[in-house]
C-alpha positions in Angstrom: 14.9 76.7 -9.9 13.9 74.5 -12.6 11.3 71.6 -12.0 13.7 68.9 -12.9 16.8 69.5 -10.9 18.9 66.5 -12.2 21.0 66.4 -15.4 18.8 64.2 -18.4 21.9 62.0 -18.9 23.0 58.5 -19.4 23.4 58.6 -15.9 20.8 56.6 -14.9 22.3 53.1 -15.9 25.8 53.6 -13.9 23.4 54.5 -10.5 21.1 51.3 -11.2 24.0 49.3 -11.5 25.5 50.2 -8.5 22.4 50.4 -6.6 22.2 46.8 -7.7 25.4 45.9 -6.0 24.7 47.6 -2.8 21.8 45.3 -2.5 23.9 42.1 -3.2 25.9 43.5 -0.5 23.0 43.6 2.1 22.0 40.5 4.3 19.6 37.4 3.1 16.7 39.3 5.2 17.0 43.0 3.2 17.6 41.0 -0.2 14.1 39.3 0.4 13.0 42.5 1.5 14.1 44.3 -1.5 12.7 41.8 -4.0 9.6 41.5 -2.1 8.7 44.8 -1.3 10.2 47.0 -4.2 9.1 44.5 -7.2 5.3 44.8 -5.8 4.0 47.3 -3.3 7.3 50.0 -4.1 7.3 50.2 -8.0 3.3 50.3 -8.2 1.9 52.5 -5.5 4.9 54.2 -4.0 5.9 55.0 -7.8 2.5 57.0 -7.9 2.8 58.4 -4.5 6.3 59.6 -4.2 6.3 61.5 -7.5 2.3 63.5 -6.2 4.0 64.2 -2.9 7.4 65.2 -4.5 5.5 67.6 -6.9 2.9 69.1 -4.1 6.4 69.6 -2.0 7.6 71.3 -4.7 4.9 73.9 -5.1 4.5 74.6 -1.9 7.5 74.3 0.2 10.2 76.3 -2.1 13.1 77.7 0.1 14.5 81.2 -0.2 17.3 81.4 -2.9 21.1 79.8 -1.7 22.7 81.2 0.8 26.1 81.4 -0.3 27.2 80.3 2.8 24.6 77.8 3.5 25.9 74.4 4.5 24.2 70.7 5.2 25.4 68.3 6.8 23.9 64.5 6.9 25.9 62.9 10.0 24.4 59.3 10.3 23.9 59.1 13.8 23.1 61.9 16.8 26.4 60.7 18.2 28.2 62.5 15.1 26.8 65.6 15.3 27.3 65.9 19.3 31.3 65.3 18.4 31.2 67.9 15.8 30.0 70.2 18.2 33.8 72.1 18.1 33.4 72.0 14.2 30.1 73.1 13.5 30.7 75.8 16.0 33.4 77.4 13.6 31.4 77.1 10.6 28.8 79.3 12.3 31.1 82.0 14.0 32.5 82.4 10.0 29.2 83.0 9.0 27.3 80.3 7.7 24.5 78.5 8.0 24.5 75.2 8.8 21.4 72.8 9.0 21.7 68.9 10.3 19.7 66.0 8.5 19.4 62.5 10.4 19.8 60.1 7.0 16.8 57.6 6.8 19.5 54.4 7.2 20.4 53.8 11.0 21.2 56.0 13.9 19.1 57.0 17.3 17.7 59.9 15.3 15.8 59.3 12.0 13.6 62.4 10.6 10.8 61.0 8.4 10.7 60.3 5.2 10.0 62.7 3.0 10.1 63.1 -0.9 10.7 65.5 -3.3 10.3 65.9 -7.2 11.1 63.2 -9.2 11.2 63.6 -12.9 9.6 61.0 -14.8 12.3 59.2 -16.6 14.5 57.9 -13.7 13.5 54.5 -13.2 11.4 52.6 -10.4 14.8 51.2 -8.7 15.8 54.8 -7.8 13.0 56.2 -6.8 13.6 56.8 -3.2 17.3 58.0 -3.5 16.3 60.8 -6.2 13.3 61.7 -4.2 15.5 62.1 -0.8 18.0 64.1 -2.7 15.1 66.2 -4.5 13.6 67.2 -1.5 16.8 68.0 1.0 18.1 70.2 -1.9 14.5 71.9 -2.2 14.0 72.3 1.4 18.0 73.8 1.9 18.9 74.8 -1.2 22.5 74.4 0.3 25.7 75.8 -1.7 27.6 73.1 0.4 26.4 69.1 1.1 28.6 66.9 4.0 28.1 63.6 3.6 29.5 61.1 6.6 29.0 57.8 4.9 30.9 55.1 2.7 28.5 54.0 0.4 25.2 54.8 -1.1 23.9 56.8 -3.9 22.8 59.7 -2.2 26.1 61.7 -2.9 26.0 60.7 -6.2 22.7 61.6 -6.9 23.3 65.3 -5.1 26.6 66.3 -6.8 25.1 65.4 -10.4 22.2 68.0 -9.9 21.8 70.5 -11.9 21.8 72.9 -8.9 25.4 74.1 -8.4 26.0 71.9 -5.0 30.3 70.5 -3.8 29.7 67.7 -2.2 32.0 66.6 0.5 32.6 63.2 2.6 34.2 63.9 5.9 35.3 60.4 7.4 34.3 58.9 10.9 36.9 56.8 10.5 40.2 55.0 8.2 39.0 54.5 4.8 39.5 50.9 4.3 39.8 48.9 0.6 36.7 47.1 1.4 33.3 46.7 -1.0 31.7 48.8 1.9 34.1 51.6 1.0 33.0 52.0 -2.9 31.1 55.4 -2.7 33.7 58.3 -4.4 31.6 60.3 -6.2 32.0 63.7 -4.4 33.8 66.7 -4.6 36.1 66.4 -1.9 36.8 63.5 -0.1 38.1 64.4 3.8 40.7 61.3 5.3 42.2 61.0 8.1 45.5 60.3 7.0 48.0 58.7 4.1 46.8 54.7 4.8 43.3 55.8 4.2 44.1 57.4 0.8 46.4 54.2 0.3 43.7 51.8 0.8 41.2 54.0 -1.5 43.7 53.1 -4.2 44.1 49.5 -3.4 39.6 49.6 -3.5 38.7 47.7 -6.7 35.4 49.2 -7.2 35.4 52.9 -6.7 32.0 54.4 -7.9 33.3 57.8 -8.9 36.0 60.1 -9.0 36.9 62.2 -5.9 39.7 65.2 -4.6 41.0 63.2 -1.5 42.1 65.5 1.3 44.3 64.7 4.5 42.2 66.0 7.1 42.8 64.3 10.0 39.7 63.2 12.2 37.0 65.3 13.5 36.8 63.9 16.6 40.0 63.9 18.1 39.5 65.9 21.7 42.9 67.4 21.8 42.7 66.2 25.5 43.8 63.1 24.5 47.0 64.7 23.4 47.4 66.0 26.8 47.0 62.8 29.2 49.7 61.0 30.9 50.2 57.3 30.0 48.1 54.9 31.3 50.9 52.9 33.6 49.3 53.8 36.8 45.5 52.9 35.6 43.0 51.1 37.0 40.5 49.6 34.4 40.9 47.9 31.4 38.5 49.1 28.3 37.0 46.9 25.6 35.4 49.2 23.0 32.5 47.3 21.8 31.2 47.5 18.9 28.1 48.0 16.6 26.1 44.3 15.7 26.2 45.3 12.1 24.2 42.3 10.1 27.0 41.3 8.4 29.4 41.3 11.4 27.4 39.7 13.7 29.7 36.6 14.2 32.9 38.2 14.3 31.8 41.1 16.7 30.6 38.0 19.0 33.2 36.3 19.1 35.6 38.9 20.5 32.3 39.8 22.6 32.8 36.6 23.9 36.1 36.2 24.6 36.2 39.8 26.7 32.9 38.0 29.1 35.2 34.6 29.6 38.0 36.9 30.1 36.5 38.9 32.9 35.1 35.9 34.5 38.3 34.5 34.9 40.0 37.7 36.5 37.4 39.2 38.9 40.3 40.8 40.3 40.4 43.3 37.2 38.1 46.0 36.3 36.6 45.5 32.9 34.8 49.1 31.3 32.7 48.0 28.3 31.8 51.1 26.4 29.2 50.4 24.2 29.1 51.5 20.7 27.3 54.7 20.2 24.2 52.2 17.9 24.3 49.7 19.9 22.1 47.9 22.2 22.9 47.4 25.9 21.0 44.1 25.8 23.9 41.3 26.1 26.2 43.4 28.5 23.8 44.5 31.1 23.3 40.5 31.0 26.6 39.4 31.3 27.2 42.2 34.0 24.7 40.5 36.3 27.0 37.4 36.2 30.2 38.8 36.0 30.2 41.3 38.4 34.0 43.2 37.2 32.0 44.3 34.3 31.4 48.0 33.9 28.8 48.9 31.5 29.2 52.5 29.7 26.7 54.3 27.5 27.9 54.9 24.2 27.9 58.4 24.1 29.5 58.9 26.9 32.8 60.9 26.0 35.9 58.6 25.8 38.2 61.4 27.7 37.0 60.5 30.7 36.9 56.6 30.2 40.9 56.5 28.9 41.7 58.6 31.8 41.3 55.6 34.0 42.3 53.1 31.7 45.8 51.0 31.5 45.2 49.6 28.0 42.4 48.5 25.9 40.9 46.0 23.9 39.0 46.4 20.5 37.8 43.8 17.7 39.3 46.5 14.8 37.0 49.5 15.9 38.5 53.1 14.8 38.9 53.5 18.7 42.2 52.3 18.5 42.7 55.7 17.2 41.9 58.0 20.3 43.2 54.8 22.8 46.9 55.1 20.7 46.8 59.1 21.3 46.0 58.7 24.6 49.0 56.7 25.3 46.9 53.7 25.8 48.2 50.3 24.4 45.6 48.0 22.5 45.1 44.3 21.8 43.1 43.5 18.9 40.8 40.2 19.3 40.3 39.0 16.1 39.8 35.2 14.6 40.0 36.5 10.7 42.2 38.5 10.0 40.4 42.1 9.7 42.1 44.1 12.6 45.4 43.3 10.1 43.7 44.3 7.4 42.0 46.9 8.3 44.5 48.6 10.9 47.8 46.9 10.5 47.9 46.0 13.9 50.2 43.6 13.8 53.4 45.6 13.6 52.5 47.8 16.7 50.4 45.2 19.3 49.2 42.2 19.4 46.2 40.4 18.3 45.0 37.3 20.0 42.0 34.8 19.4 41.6 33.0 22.6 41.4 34.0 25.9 44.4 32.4 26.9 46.1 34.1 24.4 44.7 37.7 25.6 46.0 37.1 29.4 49.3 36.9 28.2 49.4 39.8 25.6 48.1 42.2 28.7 51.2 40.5 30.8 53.5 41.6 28.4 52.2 45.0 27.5 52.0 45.8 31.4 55.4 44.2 31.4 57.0 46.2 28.9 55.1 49.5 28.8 57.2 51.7 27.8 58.3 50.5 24.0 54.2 49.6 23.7 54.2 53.9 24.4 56.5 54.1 21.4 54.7 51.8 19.6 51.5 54.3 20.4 52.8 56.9 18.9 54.1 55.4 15.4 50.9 53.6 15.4 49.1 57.1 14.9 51.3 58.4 12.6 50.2 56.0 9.9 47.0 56.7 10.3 46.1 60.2 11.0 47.0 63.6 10.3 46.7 66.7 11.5 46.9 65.5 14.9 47.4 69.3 16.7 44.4 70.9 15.4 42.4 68.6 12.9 39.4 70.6 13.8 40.0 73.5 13.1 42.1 72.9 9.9 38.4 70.5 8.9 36.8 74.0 9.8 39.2 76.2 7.8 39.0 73.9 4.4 35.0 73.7 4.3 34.9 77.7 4.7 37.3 78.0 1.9 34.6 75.8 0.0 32.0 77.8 0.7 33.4 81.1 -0.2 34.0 79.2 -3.6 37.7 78.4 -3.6 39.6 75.3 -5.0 41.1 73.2 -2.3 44.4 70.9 -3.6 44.1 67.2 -2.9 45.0 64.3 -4.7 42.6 62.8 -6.5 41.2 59.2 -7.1 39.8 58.2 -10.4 36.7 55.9 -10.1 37.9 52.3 -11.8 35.1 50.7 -11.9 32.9 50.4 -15.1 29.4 50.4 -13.1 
């Protein structure tokens, strides 16, 4: 393998630019960050020592040549790759080899950081992202990359190597049309159904042009499939979710509205399961006070928690996903608008903004149960594919990439001049 692994092309002016808008994207704290820390410490001494370690890595950690059936897969969190247990299970009984990387953004695992060769002509501001991708495709040598994320350069960086590499994106959840959603440049893209390629389309800034594939989700436990509606349940369950910077009001205020809730009706049982990155901090607090509340780790497996459940409650988490497939009604709390935007909610159930509000939506799903049942069913149908046996057909379509074969899809032009 040559030294410099990258294509020498105009390249580099497309990634900077959209690098740049990634960091607009970021809070007020990572802006100062960025400016603070890249402008003085990053571009002067980490642009020394990144390209010495990259080079000494190079030299003396040099994998064996590709497997043709070697695969790796960057899930974001140790919560992803415990749910593509069934998945990753396949790949190996076909034959490959398939190696996990922790990405350096968020998640309970992280590996360190580590850098690879970078040539000398890519510029200060992309440092970090070509040395990441230098070294994972140096240590791996992979014939195969699986990307779980929505933005970034990484995948971009990767798939324009000049080592022969197909990237894919498998989704954790609905591809929304949202600045979040603007990374396309892979090979294949995996979705879990026709909205998600619809709202690709409707993005405005795609970076990148990608094969979109209707995959269905990789987590569906086809128990879900299985399980009697939840008429005769005991529990309602609010899927909490992640404090993402940027979200941090809006998550609250549903957060908030599920505590008063509770408080008022000590005579229900309230399950809080926690997002699988987030802290237990403010619900083991509130649980003290209010004592209805059930506190549930986040990667406890959500078979077990629907089972029990009569109907849940979400802010617009993907959980409304497996809670629909389980038979299980959901109200959205929302106070801007994004559950209808980003799951079209408002067709199928209801979506309140007060707690006043809530107490009658759960009168009048528990009241009318059955058409909220139909309403269950045609709610998943916009949204995901592959319902039987998305798993194994996920399985089937990354083996026929690996053994070198074209996979149809439709595919979605990048429209953004970056």
């Amino acid at each position: 393998m040559e030294v410099s692994i990258f294509k020498k092309n105009k390249i580099y002016s497309r990634y900077n630019a959209y690098n740049d808008f990634l960091c607009h994207h970021t809070t007020e704290d990572m802006r100062l960050k960025n400016n603070l820390y890249f402008k003085f410490i990053y571009k002067l001494f980490l642009g020394i020592f990144v390209r010495v370690v990259g080079i000494l890595h190079y030299l003396f950690n040099r994998t064996n040549s590709c497997n043709e059936y070697r695969i790796l897969i960057l899930p974001a969190c140790s919560q992803n790759e415990n749910r593509l247990q069934p998945i990753l299970n396949i790949l190996k009984k076909s034959g490959a080899k398939v190696y996990i990387e922790y990405q350096n953004t968020y998640g309970h695992k992280k590996r360190k950081m580590s850098f690879g060769y970078v040539p000398l002509d890519v510029p200060s501001d992309l440092l970090l992202q070509y040395s990441e991708g230098t070294f994972l495709l140096q240590k791996y040598n992979p014939k195969v990359v699986l990307f779980m994320q929505n933005s970034g350069l990484l995948p971009a960086i990767i798939r324009n190597s000049t080592q022969k590499v197909v990237t894919v994106n498998l989704s954790h959840g609905i591809t929304y049309s949202d600045d979040s959603f603007s990374m396309f440049d892979y090979d294949y893209y995996f979705m879990f159904g026709r909205s998600s390629i619809n709202f690709a389309r409707q993005n405005r800034k795609r970076f990148g042009t990608t094969k979109a594939i209707l995959a269905g989700s990789p987590f569906i436990d086809t128990q879900l499939l299985r399980m009697d509606n939840g008429e005769t349940g005991n529990s309602i369950v609010y899927f909490s979710q992640w404090l993402a910077p940027e979200f941090v009001d809006e998550i609250q205020f549903s957060n908030n509205i599920v505590c008063e809730f509770a408080d008022r009706n000590r005579h229900r049982k309230i399950v809080i399961k926690l997002h699988p990155l987030e802290d237990e901090g403010f619900w083991k607090k509130k649980s003290i006070l209010v004592n209805n509340l059930e506190i549930i780790n986040g990667t406890e497996e959500i078979v077990s928690i629907l089972e029990k459940s009569t109907l849940s409650l979400i802010a617009w988490s993907n959980a409304a996903i497996e809670s629909t497939i389980a038979a299980r009604p959901f109200i959205a709390i929302d106070n801007n608008g994004r559950a209808e935007e980003y799951l079209k909610v408002g067709k199928y159930f209801p979506v309140v903004n007060s707690v006043e509000n809530l107490e009658l939506a759960i009168e009048n799903i528990e009241s009318s149960y059955a058409y909220y049942i139909t309403a269950c069913r045609d709610f998943v149908k916009q949204h995901v594919q592959k319902l039987d046996d998305s798993q194994g057909y996920i399985s089937k379509t990354i083996i026929e990439i690996l053994q070198g074969n074209s996979v149809d899809g439709e595919i979605i032009d990048e429209n953004y001049n970056w």
